[in-house]
C-alpha positions as CSV (number, residue, x, y, z in Angstrom):
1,X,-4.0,1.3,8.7
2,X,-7.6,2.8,8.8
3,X,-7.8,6.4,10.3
4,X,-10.7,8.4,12.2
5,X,-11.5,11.1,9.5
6,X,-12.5,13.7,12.3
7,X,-9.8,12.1,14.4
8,X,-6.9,10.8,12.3
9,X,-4.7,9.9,15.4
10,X,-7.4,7.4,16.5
11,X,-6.6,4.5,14.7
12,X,-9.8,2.3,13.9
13,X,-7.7,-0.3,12.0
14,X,-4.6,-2.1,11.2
15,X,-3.5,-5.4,9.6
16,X,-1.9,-8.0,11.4
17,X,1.2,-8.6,8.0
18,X,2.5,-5.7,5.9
19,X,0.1,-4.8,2.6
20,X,3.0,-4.1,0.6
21,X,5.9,-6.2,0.9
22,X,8.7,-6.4,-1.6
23,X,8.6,-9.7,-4.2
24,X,9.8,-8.4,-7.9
25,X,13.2,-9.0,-8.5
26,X,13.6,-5.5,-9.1
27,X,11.9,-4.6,-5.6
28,X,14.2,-7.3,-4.2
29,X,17.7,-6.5,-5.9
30,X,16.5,-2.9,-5.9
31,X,19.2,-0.2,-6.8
32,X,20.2,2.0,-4.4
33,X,17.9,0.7,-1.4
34,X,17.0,-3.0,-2.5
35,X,14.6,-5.3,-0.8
36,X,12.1,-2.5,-0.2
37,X,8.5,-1.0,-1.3
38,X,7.1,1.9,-0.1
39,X,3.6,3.7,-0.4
40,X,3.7,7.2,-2.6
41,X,0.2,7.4,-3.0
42,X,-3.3,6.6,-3.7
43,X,-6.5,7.2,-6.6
44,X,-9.7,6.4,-5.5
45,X,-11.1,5.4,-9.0
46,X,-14.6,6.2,-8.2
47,X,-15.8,2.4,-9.0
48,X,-14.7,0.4,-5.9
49,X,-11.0,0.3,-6.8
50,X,-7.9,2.6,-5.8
51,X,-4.6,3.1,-7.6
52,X,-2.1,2.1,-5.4
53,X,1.1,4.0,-6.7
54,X,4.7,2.7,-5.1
55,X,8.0,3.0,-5.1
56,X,10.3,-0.7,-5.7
57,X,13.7,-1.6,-4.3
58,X,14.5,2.2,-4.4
59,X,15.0,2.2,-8.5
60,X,11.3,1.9,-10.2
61,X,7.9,4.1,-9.6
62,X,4.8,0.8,-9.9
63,X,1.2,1.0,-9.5
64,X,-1.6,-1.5,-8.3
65,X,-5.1,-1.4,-8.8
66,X,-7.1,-2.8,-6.0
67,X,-10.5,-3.4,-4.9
68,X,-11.6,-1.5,-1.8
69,X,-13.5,-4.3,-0.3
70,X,-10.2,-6.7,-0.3
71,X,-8.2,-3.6,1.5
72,X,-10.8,-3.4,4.1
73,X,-11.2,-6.9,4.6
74,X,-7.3,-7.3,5.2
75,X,-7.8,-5.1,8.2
76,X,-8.6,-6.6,11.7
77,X,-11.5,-3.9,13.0
């Protein structure tokens, strides 16, 4: 979701679906906690693109590069 930065508990917007939702085999057999992906963190790159980093089915540390204008445009403002 999309925060207020002088506000963060006004949310200004949120997708309808999950971003991140598990479909590697190892995010799906996972090893402790399988068929899950969660957020750990995020680089903004400095060229329109963030580092996504996550964690997979509980057992692997991934990473992502995205473009900012596809995240934003995945929101519903």
């Amino acid at each position: 979701m999309l925060l207020d930065l002088k506000q963060p508990w006004r949310v200004l917007a949120r997708p309808e679906e999950p971003f991140f939702i598990p479909k590697a085999d190892y995010e799906i057999a996972g090893g402790f906690m399988p068929n899950i992906v969660f957020h750990n963190g995020t680089i903004d790159r400095g060229d329109g693109t963030v580092e996504l980093y996550y964690g997979g089915g509980d057992l692997v540390t991934c990473g992502a590069r995205v473009k900012i204008s596809d995240l934003l445009a995945y929101l519903k403002c």
